[in-house]
Steps between C-alpha positions, in 0.01 A plus 500: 500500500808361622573231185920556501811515661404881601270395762737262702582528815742362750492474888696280736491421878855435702551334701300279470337358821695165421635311177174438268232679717131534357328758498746786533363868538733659240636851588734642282429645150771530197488589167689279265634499145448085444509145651585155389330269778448195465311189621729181466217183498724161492316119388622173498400296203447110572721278276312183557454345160131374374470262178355727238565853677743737328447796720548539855165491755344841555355327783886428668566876414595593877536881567741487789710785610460913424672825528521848315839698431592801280587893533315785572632845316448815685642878561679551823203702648578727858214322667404108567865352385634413806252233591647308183894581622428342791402149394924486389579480834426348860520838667264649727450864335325788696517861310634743710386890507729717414513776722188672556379443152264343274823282356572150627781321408483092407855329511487160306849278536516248262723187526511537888221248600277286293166513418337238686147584590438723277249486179274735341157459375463702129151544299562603113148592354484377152224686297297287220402591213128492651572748737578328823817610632607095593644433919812299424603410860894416572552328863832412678698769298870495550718760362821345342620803333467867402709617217514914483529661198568884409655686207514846362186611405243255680347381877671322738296145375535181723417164394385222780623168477151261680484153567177435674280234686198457261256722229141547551236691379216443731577663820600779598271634255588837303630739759359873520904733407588740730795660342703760728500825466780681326591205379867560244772332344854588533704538188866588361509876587437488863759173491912522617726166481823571688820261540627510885305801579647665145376575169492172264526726198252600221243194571235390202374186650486311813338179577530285864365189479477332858394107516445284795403127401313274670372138495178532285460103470450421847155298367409203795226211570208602667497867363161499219826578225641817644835613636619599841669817536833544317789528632804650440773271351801655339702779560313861398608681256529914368690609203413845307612624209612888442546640148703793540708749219857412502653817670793344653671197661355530809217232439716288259781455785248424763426152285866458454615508870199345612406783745201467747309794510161660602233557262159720525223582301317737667182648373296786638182656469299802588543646867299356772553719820790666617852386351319176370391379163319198358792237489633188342856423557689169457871484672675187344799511761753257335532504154742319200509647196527190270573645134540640270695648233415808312524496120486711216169392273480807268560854520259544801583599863671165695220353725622264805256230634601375837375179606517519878426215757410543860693346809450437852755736734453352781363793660249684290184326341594455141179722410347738654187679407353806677144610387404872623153542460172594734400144600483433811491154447613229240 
């Protein structure tokens, strides 16, 4: 019977029909490694002062205003991603086919438009140790940030930065999962990180983590205690970090000149049809290597970490992200 963690499940629906919506009809199915939501429940505590009373009034105990944030842990999988991509940015996205083929291609610019409009509806179920797998509901879902991780020897992992609307555990009630088929991660072998369209050397680690932050307070009369839809408020933000033997001086003199360049991390997966494959590439187009030094910490091999921050060209979206897979749509 389903009394742990091995019998949770996650599903989400996005858009959703508008910011908060009931009753959404999820329709995409992840697995997941872990998740930290959750529910934010605010009082206010009268003050008045009563002869004789030493603690405050359970009966002028107000619950007033509620929300749910945290992170949601997951593998990059080839299927059901981009619908969670596309909440970081304002974009209208439409995958196109690719030739003839089974392959469509989904092309996500980030920091071109803002995210107004659109929220996501998620559903964690949380099993007891009864055996009932628990419907923990998360409305008006906004994305603020996706941080990608990847290093020798593992998957291609992405955490999800939420901020959303309100928790329940009423309705929708415990959805039925319809995982896709052929559903598979990406990891370090099928991965290539190049520098301006070149090799960036003998790469261990890469991590990109992309925020975009929003106005999460925006709490008003008249509204039962919850928030209207966020709204971005500050400038976004990428920076990624590459850890990378030290071969040469090629890397090092890119942070001491201050040189914009191109960045990709391009990951690909089994063939599809034709000349295309299952997909996941990220194009960073203007890039600042800010640090660092190399030093000598024993008799090992050098190692280089180089902190890198994204910038705005002018021209290109400061990331991109192409997803190859067979969806049709989002």
């Amino acid at each position: 019977m389903s009394r742990s963690g091995l019998w949770s499940q996650l599903a989400y629906k996005a858009p959703e029909a508008s910011y908060g919506a009931t009753s959404p009809t999820y329709n995409r199915w992840l697995e997941f490694q872990s998740e930290d939501i959750k529910l934010d429940r605010s009082y206010i505590d009268s003050n008045g002062l009563r002869a004789g009373r030493m603690f405050q009034s359970s009966a002028r105990s107000v619950p007033t205003t509620r929300q749910a944030a945290g992170s949601i842990t997951l593998e990059v999988p080839n299927q059901h991603f981009g619908g969670l991509v596309n909440l970081l940015h304002g974009n209208t996205v439409t995958p196109v086919q690719q030739g003839s083929t089974a392959a469509y291609l989904q092309t996500h610019n980030i920091g071109t438009t803002a995210p107004w409009g659109k929220s996501a509806a998620v559903q964690i179920g949380k099993p007891d140790v009864g055996g009932t797998v628990r419907p923990f509901n998360y409305l008006g879902g906004k994305l603020l940030g996706m941080k990608l991780s990847s290093k020798v020897g593992d998957l291609l992992v992405a955490t999800l930065d939420w901020d959303f609307q309100d928790e329940n555990t009423a309705s929708p009630v415990l959805a039925t999962p319809a995982y896709p088929a052929s559903l598979r991660s990406f990891n370090f072998t099928q991965g290539t990180i190049q520098f301006d369209g070149g090799s960036a050397g003998n790469v261990l680690s890469a991590d990109l983590d992309i925020n975009v932050p929003h106005a999460t307070d925006r709490f008003f009369y008249g509204a039962s205690g919850l928030k209207a839809e966020p709204i971005v408020n500050a400038y976004a933000a990428a920076t990624a970090t590459l850890s990378v033997e030290f071969s040469d001086l090629t890397t090092y003199t890119k942070f001491t000149a201050g040189t914009v360049f191109g960045v990709t991390l391009d990951f690909q997966g089994p063939l599809i049809a034709g000349s295309y494959y299952e997909r996941f590439k990220v194009t960073l187009a203007a890039c600042q290597a800010r640090g660092e030094t190399p030093n000598v910490d024993g008799p090992d091999v050098l190692a280089l970490n180089v902190p890198i921050r994204v910038l705005d060209d002018g021209t290109n979206p400061p990331v991109k992200i192409e997803i190859t897979s067979t969806e049709v749509t989002l």
